[in-house]
N, C-alpha and C positions, 0 to 999 in steps of 0.2 A: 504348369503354373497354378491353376485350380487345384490340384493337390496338395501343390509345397503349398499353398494357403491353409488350406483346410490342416494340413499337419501344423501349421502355425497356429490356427485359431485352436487344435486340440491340445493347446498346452493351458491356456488357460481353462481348458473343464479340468487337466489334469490340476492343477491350483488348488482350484473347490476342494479336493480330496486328502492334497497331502501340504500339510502345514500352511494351510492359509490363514492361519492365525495370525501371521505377520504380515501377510497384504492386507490395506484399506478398501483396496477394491474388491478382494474377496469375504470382507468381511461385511460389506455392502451388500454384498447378491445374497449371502446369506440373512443379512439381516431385515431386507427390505422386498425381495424377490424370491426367494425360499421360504424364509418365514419359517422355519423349521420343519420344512417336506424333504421328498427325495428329490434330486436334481434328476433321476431317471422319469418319475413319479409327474411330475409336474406340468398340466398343462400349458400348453406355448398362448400367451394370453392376446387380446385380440389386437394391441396396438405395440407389440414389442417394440425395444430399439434396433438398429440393426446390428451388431454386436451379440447381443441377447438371442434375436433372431438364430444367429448364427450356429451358436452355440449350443441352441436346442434341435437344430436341424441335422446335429454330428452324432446325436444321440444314438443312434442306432449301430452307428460305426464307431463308436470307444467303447462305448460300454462291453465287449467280449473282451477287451485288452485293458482293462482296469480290474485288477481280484485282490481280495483283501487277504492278509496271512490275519488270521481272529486271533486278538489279545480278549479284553474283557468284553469287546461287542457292543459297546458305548457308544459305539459313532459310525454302527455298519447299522442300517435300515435292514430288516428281517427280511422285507419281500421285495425290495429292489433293487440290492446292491450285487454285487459278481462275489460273494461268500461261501455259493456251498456249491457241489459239483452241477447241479444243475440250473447254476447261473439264479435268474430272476425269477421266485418261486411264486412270485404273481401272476407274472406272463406264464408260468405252467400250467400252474393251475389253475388263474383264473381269482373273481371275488370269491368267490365259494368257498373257499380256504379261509378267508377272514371267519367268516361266520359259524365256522367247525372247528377253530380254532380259541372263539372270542376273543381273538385281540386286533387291537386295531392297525389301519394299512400305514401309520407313520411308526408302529413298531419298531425296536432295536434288537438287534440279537441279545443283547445284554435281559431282556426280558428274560429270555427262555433258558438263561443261566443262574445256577445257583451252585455255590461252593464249589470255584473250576470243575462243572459236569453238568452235562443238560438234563433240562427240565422240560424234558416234553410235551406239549399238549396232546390231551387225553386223545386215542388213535380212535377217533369214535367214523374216521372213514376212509376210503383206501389208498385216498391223497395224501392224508398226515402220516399212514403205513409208509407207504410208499418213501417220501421226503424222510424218516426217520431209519429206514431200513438202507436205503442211495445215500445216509451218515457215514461216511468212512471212518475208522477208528483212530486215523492219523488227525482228524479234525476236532483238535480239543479245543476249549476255551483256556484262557488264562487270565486270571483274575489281578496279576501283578503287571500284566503288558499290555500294552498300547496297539491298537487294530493300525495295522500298518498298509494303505494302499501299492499294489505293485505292479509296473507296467510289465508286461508279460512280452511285451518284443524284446527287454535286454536284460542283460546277466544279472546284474546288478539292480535290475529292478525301476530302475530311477526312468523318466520320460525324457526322450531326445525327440527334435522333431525330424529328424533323420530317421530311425527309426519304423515313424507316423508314416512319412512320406514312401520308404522304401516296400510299407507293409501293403498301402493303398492306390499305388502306380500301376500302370500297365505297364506291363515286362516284356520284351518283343524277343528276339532272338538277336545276341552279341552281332555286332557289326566287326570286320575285321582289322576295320584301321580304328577301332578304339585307342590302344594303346599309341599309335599315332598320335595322336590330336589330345588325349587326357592326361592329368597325371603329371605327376614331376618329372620333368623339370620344364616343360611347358608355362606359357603366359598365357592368361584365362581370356583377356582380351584377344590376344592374336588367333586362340583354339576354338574361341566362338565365331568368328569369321571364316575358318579354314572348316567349320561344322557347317556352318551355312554354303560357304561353294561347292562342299564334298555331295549336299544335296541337292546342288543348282537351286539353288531358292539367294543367290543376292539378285540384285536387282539389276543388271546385264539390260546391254539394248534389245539382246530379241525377247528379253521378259519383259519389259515396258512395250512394246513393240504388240505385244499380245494385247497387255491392256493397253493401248490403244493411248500411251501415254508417249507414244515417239514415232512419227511417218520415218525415220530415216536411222535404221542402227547401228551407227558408224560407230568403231572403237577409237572413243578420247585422245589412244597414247601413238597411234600409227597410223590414223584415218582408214582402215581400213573399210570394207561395204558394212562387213555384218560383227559386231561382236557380241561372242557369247565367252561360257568359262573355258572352253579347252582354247579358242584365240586370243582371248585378255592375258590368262595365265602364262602359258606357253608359245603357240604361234606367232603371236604379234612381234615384229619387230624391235620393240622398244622391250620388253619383257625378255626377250630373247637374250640380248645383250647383257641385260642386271642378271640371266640365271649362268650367263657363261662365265660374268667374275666369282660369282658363289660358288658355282662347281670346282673352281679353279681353287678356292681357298679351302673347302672341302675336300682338294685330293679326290674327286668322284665326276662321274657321269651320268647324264641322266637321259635316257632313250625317250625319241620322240614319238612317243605314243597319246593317243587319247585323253584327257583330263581326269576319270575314272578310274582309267585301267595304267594311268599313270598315280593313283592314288593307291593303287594295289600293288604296284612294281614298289612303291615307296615303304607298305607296310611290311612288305617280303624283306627289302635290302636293310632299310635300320631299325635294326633288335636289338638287346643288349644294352648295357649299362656303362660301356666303356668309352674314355672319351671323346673319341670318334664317333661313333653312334648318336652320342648327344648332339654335339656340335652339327649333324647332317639333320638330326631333326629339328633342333631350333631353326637350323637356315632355312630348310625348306618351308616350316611355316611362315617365318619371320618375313620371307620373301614374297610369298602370297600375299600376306596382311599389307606389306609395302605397296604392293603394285595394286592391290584394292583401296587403299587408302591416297596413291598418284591419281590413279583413275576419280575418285570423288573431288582431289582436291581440283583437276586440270575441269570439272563439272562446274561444281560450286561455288568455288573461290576464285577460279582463271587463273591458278597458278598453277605454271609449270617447271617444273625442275628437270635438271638434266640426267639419265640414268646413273649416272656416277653420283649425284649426290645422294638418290634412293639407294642406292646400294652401300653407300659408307652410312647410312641410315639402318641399313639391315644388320650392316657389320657390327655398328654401336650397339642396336637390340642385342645381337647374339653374346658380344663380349660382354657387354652389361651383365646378363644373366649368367655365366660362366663365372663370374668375378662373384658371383651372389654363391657358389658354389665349394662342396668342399666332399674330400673322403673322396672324389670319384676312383674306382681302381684302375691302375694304370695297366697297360698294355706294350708292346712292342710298336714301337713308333709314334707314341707318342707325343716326343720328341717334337715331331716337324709340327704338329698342332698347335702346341704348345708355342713354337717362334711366329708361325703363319699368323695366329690371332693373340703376339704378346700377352699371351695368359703366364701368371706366375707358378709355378712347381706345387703351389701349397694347397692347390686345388685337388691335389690327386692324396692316395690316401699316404700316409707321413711314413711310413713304413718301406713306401717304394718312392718314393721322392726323390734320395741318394740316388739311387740307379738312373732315373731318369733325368737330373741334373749328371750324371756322369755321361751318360748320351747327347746331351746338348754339349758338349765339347768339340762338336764338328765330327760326329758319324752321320751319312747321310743313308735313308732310308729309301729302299724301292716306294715307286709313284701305286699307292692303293685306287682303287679300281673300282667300283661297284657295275657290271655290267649286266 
């Protein structure tokens, strides 16, 4: 969350840069808070706002992913902006460059241009050698074009905070039931809860239990002594039953293993884009989220419902989302899915539709398996 921030708050430094002419509020920082400096340049003053704050504390991390393509140089700062291969030719160099140069640190590149070609200052040392020789020849000015800011993490140049976020995150190594739990055709609600049990982090009686928020960790839905996620989920009684009707309507089975390594049997058995596949992983999350969200309500609220109504609750989720659906490509048997959860034919891609409304005429298909 601290990053997708910080990539939030670097869109407005990206603002400053590219057509903030048409924001008020960017026309503000520059007019009242820049004062006509560099925004790299600029000491962070002693009473900022917190916004402001913010924004100068990013500095160090946009500025390499901010570079300018040089039009006429008008509105690029000479020694602090991302213009020439060596980035910020102050932080190179240093002051000493102002004063072998004689121009001053609110400079423009547009200075050092004359008749689309540069106009070097006199090489009287081997810092201005140097910064004029590291010139690549592909780096002209132009006198008719506009200095264009470019964000260097996407194609097209433009700032996303997707991008910010993906460039400045800690990256760990794929988990393998990602595709599980992300991704279409998933509910974002239901894949964040099924993300939190998959790491035992909801809030279960033996985790209260630890902190020292519950003497007694009886599961809510079956009284049983202790629950955690592999007895709430799967073992419990009452859970047991809503996963026997769902198997049933999936055509599938699901082996009584561990809560973990029953998340790993899961990620193994539904792959694939066809409508079976789908429909096994909506239920499977949908079912979870149900029986986490029975378990809070039989907590918080003292209602309790009978498994049969949690589960035509699960049913609804899943048809719901199915009915949101289209193009899926059909399969052999698809057919009995298609009656089991009164889903329409239109759902599949249009091309196989005929076939499979020719199928629903009363072929019945062997019982699928997942073992």
């Amino acid at each position: 969350m601290e990053v997708w921030n910080k990539a939030a708050i670097a869109k407005h430094v990206w603002y400053l840069f590219s057509g903030g002419e048409c924001s008020m509020w960017c026309q503000w920082v520059k007019s009242y808070l820049l004062k006509g400096k560099s925004f790299w340049g600029i000491k962070v003053p002693s009473d900022p706002s917190w916004v402001w704050r913010k924004l100068l504390s990013l500095r160090d991390l946009i500025f390499p992913l901010i570079k300018f393509k040089l039009g006429n140089g008008g509105n690029v700062f000479l020694w602090y902006d991302n213009w020439h291969p060596f980035g910020s030719l102050l932080l190179r160099y240093g002051p000493r460059i102002l004063y072998d140069t004689n121009l001053l640190d609110s400079s423009k590149v547009s200075s050092i241009i004359s008749n689309d070609s540069w106009n070097w200052p006199f090489p009287n040392s081997w810092e201005i050698q140097e910064w004029i020789a590291a010139t690549p020849p592909s780096l002209k000015p132009s006198l008719d074009s506009p200095d264009i800011p470019v964000w260097s993490l996407t194609a097209d140049g433009s700032f996303s905070i997707h991008s910010a976020w993906e460039c400045w995150r800690d990256k760990g190594p794929k988990v393998t039931w990602s595709n599980l739990i992300w991704g279409p055709p998933v509910i974002p609600r239901v894949s964040f809860i099924v993300w939190l049990a998959i790491h035992e982090r909801l809030n279960t009686g033996d985790r209260l239990q630890i902190f020292g928020l519950l003497t007694s960790p009886s599961c809510p839905l079956c009284c049983a002594l202790e629950e955690n996620h592999s007895h709430l989920f799967f073992r419990c009684h009452y859970s047991s039953r809503i996963w026997a009707v769902i198997q049933a309507k999936c055509n599938s089975h699901w082996p009584s293993l561990p809560w973990l390594e029953l998340v790993e049997f899961a990620t193994k058995s539904i792959n694939g884009k066809s409508l079976k596949s789908v429909i096994m992983k909506l239920s499977f999350l949908c079912t979870i989220y149900h029986i986490w969200m029975e378990r809070n309500s039989r907590i918080f609220s003292k209602v309790f419902k009978p498994e049969e109504v949690v589960t035509n609750s699960i049913i609804q989720m899943v048809r719901g989302r199915l009915l949101s659906m289209e193009n899926v490509k059909a399969y052999a048997g698809d057919n009995w899915y298609l009656e089991q959860w009164n889903l329409p034919s239109k759902i599949l891609l249009q091309s196989q539709t005929a076939a499979v409304e020719r199928n629903l005429s009363g072929v019945s298909y062997p019982t699928l398996r997942v073992e």
